[in-house]
N, CA, C and O atoms as CSV, one atom per row, in Angstrom:
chain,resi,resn,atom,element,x,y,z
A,1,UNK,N,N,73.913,-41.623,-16.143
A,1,UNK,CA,C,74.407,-40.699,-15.153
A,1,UNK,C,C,75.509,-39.824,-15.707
A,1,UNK,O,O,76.117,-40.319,-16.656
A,2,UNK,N,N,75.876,-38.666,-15.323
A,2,UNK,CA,C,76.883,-37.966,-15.199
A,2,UNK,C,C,78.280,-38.300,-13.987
A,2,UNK,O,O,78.419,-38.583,-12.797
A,3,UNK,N,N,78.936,-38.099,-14.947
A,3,UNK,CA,C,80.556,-38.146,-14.502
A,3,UNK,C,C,81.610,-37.074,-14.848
A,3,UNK,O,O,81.647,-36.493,-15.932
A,4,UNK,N,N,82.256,-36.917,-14.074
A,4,UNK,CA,C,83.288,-36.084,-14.757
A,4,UNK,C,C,84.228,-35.379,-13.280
A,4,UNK,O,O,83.847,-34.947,-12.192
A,5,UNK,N,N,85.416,-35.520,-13.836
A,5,UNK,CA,C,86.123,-34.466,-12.352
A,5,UNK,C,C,85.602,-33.383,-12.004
A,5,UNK,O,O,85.129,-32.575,-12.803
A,6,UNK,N,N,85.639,-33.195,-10.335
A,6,UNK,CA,C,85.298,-32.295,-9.592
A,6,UNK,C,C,86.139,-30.828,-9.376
A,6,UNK,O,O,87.350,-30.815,-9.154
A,7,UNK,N,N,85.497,-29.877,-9.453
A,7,UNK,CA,C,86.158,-28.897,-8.946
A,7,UNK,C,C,86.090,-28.011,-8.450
A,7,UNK,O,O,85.301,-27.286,-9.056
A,8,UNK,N,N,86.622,-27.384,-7.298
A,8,UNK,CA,C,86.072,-26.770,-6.813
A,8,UNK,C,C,86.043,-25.139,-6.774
A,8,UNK,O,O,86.855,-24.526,-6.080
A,9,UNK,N,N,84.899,-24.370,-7.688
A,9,UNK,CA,C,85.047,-23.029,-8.400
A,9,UNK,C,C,85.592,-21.625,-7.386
A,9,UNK,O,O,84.987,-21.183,-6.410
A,10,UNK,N,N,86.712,-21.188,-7.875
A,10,UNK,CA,C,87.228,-19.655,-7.370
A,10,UNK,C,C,87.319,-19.000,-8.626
A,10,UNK,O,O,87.928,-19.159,-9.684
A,11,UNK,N,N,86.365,-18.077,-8.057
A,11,UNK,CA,C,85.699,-16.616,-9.151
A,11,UNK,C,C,86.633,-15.192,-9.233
A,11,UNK,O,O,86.555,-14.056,-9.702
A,12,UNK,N,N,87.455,-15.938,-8.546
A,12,UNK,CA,C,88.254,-14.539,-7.857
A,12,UNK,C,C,88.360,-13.429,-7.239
A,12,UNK,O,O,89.431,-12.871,-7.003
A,13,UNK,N,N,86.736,-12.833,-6.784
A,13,UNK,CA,C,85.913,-11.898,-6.250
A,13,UNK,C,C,86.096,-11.947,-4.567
A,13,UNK,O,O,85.732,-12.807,-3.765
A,14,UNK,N,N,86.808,-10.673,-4.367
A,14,UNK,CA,C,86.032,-10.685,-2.716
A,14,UNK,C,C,85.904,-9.322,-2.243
A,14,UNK,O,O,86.491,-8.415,-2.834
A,15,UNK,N,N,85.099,-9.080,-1.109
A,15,UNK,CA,C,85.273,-7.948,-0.907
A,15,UNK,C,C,85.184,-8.116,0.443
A,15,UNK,O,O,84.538,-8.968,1.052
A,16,UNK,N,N,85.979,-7.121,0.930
A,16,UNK,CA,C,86.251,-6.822,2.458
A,16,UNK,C,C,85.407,-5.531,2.909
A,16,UNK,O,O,85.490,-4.455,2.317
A,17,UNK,N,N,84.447,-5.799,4.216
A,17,UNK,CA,C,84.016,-5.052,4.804
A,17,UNK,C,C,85.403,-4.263,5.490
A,17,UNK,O,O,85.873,-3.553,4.601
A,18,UNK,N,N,86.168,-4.149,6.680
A,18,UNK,CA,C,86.971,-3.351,6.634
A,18,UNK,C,C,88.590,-4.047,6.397
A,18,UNK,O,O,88.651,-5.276,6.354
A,19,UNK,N,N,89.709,-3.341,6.267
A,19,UNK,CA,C,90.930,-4.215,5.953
A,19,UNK,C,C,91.539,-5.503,7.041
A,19,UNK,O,O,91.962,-5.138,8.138
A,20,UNK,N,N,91.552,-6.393,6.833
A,20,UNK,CA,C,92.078,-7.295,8.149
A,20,UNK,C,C,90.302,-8.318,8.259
A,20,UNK,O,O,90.479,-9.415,8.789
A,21,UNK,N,N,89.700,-8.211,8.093
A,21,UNK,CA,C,88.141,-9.211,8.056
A,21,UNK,C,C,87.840,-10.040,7.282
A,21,UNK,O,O,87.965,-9.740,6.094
A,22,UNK,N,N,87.505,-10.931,7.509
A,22,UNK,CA,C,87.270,-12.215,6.594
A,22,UNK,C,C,86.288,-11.513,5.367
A,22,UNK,O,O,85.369,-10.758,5.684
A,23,UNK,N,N,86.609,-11.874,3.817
A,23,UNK,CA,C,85.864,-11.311,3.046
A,23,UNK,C,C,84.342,-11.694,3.310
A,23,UNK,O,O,83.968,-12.708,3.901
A,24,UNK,N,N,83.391,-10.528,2.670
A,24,UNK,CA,C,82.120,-10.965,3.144
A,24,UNK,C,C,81.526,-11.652,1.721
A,24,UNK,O,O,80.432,-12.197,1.865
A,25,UNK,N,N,82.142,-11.700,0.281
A,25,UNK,CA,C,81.715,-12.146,-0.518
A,25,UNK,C,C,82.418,-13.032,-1.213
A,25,UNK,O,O,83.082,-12.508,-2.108
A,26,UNK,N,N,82.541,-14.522,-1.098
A,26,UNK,CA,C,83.087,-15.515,-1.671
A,26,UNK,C,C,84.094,-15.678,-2.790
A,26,UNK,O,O,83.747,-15.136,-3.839
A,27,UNK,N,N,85.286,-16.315,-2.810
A,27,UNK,CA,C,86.093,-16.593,-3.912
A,27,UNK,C,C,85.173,-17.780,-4.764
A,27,UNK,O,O,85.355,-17.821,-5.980
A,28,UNK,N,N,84.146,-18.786,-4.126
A,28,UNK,CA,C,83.897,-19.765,-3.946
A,28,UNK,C,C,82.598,-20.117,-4.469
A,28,UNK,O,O,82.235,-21.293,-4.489
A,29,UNK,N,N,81.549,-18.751,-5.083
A,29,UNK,CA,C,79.988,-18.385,-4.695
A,29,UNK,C,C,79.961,-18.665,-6.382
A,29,UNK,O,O,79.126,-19.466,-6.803
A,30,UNK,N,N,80.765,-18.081,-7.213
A,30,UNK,CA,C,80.760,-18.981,-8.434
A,30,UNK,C,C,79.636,-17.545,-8.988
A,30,UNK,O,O,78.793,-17.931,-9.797
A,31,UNK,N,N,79.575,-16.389,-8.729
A,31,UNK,CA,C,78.684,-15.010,-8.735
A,31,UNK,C,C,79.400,-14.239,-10.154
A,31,UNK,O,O,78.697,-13.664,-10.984
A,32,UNK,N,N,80.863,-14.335,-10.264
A,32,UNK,CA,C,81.378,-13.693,-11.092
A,32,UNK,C,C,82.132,-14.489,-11.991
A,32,UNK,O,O,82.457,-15.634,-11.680
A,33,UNK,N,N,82.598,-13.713,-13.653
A,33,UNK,CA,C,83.146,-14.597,-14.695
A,33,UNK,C,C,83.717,-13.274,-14.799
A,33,UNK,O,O,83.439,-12.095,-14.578
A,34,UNK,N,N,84.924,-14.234,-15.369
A,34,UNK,CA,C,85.226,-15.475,-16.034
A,34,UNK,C,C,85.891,-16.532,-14.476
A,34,UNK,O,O,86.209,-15.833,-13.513
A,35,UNK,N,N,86.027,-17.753,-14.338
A,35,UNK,CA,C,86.790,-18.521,-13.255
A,35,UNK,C,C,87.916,-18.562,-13.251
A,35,UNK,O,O,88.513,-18.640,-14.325
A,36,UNK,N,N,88.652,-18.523,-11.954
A,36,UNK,CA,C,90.224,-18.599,-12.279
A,36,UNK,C,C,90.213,-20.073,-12.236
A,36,UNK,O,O,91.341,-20.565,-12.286
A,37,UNK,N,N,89.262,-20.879,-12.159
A,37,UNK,CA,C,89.129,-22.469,-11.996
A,37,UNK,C,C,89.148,-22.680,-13.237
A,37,UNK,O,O,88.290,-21.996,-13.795
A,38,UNK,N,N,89.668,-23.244,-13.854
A,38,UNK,CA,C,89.432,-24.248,-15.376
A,38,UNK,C,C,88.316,-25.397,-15.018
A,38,UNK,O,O,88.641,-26.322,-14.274
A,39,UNK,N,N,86.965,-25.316,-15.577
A,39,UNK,CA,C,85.714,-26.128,-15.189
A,39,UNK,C,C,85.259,-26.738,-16.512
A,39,UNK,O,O,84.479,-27.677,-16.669
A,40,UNK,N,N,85.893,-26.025,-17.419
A,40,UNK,CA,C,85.865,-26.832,-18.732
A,40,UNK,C,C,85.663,-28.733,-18.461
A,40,UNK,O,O,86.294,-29.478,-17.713
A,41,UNK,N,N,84.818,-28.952,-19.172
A,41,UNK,CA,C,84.607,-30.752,-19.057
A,41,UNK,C,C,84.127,-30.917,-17.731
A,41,UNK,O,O,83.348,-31.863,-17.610
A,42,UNK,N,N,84.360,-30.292,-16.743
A,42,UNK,CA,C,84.495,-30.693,-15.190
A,42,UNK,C,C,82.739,-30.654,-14.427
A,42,UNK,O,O,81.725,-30.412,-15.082
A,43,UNK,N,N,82.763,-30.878,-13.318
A,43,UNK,CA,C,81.678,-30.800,-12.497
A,43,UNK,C,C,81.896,-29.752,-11.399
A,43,UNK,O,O,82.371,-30.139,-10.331
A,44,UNK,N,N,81.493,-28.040,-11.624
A,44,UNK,CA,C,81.534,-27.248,-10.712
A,44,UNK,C,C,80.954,-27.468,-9.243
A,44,UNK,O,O,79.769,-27.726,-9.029
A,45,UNK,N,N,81.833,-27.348,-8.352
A,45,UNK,CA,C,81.856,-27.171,-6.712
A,45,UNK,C,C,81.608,-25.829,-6.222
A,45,UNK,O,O,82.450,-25.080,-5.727
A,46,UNK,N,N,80.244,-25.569,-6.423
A,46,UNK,CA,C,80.297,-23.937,-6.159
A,46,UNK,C,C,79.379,-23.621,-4.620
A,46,UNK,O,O,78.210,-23.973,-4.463
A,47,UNK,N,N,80.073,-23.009,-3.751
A,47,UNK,CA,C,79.534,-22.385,-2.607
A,47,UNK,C,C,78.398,-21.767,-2.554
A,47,UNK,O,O,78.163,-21.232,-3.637
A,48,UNK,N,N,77.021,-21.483,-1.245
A,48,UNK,CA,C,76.038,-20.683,-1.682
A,48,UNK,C,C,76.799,-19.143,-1.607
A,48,UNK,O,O,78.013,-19.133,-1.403
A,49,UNK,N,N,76.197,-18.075,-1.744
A,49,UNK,CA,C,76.883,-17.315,-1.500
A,49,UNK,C,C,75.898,-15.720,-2.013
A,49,UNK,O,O,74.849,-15.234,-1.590
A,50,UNK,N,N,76.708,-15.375,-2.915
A,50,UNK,CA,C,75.387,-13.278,-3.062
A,50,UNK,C,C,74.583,-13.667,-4.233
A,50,UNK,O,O,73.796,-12.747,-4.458
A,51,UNK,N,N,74.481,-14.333,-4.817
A,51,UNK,CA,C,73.588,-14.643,-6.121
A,51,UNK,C,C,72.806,-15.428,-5.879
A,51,UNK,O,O,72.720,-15.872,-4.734
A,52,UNK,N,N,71.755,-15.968,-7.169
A,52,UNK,CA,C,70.833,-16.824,-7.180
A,52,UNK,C,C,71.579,-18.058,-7.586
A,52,UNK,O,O,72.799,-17.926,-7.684
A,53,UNK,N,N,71.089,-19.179,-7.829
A,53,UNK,CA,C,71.544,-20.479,-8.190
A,53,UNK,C,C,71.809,-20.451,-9.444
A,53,UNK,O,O,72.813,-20.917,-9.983
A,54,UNK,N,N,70.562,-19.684,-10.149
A,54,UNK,CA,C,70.604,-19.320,-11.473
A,54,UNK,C,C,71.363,-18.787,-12.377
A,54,UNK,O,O,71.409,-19.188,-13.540
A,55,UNK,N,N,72.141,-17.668,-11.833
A,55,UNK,CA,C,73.275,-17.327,-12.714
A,55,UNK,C,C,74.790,-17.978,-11.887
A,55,UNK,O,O,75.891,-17.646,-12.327
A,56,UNK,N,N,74.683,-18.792,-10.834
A,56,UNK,CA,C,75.471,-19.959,-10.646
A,56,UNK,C,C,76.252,-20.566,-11.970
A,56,UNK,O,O,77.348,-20.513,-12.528
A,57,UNK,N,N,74.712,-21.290,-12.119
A,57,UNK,CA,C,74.653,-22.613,-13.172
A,57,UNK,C,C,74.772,-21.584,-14.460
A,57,UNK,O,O,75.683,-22.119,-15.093
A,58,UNK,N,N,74.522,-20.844,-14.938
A,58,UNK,CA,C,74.842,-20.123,-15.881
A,58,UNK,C,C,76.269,-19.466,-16.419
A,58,UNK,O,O,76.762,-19.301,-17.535
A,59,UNK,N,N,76.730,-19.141,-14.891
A,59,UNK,CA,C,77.816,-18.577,-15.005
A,59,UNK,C,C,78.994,-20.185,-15.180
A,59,UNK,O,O,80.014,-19.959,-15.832
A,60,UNK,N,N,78.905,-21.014,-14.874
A,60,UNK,CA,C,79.355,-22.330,-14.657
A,60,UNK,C,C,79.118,-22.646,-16.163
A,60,UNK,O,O,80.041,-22.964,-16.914
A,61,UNK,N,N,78.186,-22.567,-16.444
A,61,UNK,CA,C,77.372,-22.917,-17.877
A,61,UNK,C,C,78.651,-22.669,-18.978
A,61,UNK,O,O,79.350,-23.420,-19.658
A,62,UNK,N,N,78.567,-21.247,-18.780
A,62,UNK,CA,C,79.356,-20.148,-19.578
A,62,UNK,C,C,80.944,-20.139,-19.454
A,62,UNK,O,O,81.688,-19.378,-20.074
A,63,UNK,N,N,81.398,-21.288,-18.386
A,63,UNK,CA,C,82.294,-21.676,-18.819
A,63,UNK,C,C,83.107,-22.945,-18.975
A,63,UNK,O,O,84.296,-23.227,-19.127
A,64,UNK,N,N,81.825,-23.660,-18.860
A,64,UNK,CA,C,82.011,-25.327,-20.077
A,64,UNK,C,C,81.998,-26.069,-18.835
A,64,UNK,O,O,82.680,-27.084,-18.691
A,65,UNK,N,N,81.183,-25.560,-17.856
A,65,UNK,CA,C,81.111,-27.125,-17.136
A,65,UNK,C,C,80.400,-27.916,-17.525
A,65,UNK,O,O,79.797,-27.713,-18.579
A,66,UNK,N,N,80.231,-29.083,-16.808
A,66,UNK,CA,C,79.344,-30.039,-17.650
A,66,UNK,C,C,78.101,-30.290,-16.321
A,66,UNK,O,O,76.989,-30.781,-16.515
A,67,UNK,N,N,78.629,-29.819,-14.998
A,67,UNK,CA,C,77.376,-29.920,-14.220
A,67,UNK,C,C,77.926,-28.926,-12.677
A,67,UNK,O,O,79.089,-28.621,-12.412
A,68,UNK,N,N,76.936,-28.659,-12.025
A,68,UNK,CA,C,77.476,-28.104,-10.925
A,68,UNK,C,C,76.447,-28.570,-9.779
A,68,UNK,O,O,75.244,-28.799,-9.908
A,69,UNK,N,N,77.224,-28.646,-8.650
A,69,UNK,CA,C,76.946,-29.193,-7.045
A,69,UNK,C,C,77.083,-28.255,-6.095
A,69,UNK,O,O,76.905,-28.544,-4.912
């Protein structure tokens, strides 16, 4: 099995439909690189969110996680 600390990924990305509205695109969606999360060694916690799963785990990939949830 896999082990390793959890964490939970902020991409730093958001964007606001108008000023004052909850962003409509995730700190959390794990869509953009580089992470302000250090995921190195770790097990990414990434939200669904504007992307595919695929460049998720890629983007997670790309910066040394060791698995993502």
């Amino acid at each position: 099995g896999l082990s390793g600390n959890l964490v939970h990924v902020n991409d730093g990305s958001t964007a606001l439909v108008n000023p004052g509205q909850e962003p409509y695109v995730s700190v959390n969606d794990g869509c953009q690189v580089p992470f302000l999360t250090d995921v190195n060694g770790k097990i990414a916690l990434i939200k669904r969110g504007n992307c595919n799963f695929i460049v998720k785990v890629a983007n997670a990939e790309s910066q040394g996680a060791i698995g993502v949830i």
